[in-house]
C-alpha positions in Angstrom: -3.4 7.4 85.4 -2.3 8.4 88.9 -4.2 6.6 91.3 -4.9 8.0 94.7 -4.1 11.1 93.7 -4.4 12.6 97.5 -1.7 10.2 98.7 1.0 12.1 97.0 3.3 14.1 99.6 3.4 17.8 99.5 7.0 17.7 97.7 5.9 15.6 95.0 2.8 17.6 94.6 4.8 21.0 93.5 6.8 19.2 90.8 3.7 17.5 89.8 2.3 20.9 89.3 5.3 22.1 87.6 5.3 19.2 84.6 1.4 19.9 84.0 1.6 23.4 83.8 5.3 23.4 81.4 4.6 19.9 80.2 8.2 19.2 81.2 10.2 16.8 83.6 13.7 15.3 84.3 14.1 12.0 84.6 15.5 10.6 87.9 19.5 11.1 88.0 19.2 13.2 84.3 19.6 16.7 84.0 18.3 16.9 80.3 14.6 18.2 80.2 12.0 16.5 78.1 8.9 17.4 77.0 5.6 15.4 77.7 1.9 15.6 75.9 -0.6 13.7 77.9 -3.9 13.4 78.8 -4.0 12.8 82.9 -6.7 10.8 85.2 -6.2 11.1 88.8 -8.7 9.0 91.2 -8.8 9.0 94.8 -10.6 7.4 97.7 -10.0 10.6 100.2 -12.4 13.8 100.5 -9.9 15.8 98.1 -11.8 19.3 99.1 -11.2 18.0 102.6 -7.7 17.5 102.2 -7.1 21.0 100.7 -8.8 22.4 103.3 -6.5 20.6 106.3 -3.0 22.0 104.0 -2.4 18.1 103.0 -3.5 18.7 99.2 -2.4 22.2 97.1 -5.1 24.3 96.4 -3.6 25.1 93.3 -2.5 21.7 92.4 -6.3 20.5 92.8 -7.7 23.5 90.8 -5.3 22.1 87.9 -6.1 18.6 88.2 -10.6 19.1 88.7 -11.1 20.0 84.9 -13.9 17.4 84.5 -14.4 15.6 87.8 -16.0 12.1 87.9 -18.3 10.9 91.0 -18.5 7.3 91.3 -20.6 6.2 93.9 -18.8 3.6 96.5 -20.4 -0.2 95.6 -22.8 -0.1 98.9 -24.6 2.8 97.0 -24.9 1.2 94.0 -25.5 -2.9 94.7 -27.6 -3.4 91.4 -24.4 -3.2 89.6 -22.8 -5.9 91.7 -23.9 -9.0 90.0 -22.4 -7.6 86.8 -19.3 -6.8 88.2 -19.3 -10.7 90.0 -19.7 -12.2 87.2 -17.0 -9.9 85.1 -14.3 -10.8 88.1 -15.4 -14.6 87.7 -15.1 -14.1 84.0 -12.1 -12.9 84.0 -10.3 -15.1 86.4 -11.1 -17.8 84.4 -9.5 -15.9 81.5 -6.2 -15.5 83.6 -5.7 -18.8 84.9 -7.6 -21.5 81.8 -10.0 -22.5 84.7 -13.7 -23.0 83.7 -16.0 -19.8 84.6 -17.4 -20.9 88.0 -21.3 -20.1 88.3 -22.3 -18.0 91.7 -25.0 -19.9 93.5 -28.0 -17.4 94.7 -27.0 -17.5 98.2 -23.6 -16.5 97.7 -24.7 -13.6 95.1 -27.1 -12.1 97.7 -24.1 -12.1 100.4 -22.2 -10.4 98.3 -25.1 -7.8 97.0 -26.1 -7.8 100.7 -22.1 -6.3 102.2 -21.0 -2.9 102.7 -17.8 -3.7 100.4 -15.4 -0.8 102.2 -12.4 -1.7 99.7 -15.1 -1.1 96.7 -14.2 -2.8 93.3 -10.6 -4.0 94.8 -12.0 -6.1 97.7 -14.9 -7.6 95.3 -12.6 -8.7 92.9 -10.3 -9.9 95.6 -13.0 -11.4 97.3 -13.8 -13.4 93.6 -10.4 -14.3 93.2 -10.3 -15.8 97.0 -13.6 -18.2 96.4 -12.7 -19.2 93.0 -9.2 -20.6 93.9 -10.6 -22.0 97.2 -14.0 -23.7 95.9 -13.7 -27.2 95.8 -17.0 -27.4 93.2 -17.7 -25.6 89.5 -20.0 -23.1 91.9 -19.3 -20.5 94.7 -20.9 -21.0 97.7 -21.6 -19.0 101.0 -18.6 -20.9 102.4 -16.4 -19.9 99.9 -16.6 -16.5 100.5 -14.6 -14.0 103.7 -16.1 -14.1 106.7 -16.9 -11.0 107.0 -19.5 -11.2 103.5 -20.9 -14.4 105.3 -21.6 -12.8 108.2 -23.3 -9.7 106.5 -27.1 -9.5 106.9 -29.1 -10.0 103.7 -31.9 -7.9 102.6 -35.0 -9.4 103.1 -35.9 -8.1 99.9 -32.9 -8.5 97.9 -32.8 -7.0 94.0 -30.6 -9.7 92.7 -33.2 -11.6 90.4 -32.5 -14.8 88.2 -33.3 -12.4 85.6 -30.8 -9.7 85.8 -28.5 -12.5 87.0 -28.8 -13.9 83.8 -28.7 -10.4 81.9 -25.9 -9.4 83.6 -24.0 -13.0 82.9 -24.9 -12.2 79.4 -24.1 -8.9 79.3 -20.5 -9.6 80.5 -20.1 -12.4 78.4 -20.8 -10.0 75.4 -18.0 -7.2 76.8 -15.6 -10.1 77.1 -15.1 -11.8 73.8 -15.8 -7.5 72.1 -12.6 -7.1 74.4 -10.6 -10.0 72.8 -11.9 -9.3 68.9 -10.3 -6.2 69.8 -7.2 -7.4 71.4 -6.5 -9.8 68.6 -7.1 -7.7 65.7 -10.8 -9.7 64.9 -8.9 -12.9 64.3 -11.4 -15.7 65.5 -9.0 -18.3 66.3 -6.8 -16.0 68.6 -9.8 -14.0 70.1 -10.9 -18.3 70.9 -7.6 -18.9 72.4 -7.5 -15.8 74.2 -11.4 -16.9 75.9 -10.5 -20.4 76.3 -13.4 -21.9 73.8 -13.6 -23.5 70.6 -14.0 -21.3 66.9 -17.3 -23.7 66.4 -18.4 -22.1 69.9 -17.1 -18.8 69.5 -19.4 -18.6 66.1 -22.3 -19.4 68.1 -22.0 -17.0 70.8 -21.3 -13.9 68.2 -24.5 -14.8 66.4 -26.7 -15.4 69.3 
């Protein structure tokens, strides 16, 4: 996975083009050529067609790289799938550090549907990280958050709803413990470890 793709200086890009079209590279300070078989995603933030056109990005480098080409729309086009993605950041920083999953009061989860997010996913889960470590309660407030979210101007119809709050905390819970049965092989005590809850608890969340 090379991640912004469109950063990668001219140089670079011809060699890049070289080991996708032979499949083969030195390593750095080696002359012995190896062979590679991959599968390659590149993402970028940057108007790639726009950087081709200017001469910053190789036309024939881009035509290599755009077999199947993904749009994903930035987060201030898609805010229904915010509270999902809240509560998978919260989720998961709980998971990293042993703390207990904070809850997101409805004020807070409306500033955060109601921003422009520039920095997409990355600020949002930064933004997460940031009120979950300074909260001084089990929720996130308003106050927790940047002041730049608090200051953002909420919908005065908003479509964050207790109900696909709740389907969305439900929904992420669901991806989280499938993601550690995986990751431990379907062992229950280890997939508990790995989620920070009890077997006993576990059980009951897999058959609800």
């Amino acid at each position: 996975f090379l991640d912004e793709i469109a950063n990668v200086p001219l140089g670079q890009q011809q060699k890049l083009l070289r080991v996708l079209e032979t499949g083969e590279f030195e390593r750095l300070g080696s002359s012995r050529t190896r062979k590679a078989d991959v599968r390659l995603i590149s993402a970028t933030n940057a108007e790639i067609d726009a950087e081709e056109s200017a001469g910053r990005f190789r036309q024939d480098l881009l035509f290599r790289l755009n077999t199947i080409e993904v749009h994903i729309p930035p987060l201030r086009e898609r805010r229904d799938d915010i509270p999902r993605l809240v509560n998978f950041a919260v989720i998961r920083f709980s998971g990293l550090t042993g703390k207990p999953v904070p809850t997101v009061s409805e004020p807070a989860m409306m500033r955060l549907v109601s921003y422009h997010w520039p920095g997409n996913v990355r600020e949002l889960k930064n933004t997460i990280e940031r009120a979950a470590v300074l909260g001084t309660t089990e929720e996130i407030l308003p106050e927790d958050l940047p002041d730049s979210v608090i200051e953002a101007a909420v919908s005065p119809a908003p479509r964050v709803t207790a109900d696909n709050i709740h389907a969305a905390v439900l929904e992420t819970k669901k991806k989280a413990i499938i993601d550690a049965f995986r990751a431990s092989g379907g062992n229950y005590t280890v997939t508990a470890r790995a989620l920070g809850v009890h077997p006993n608890y576990l059980h009951r969340l897999v058959r609800n």
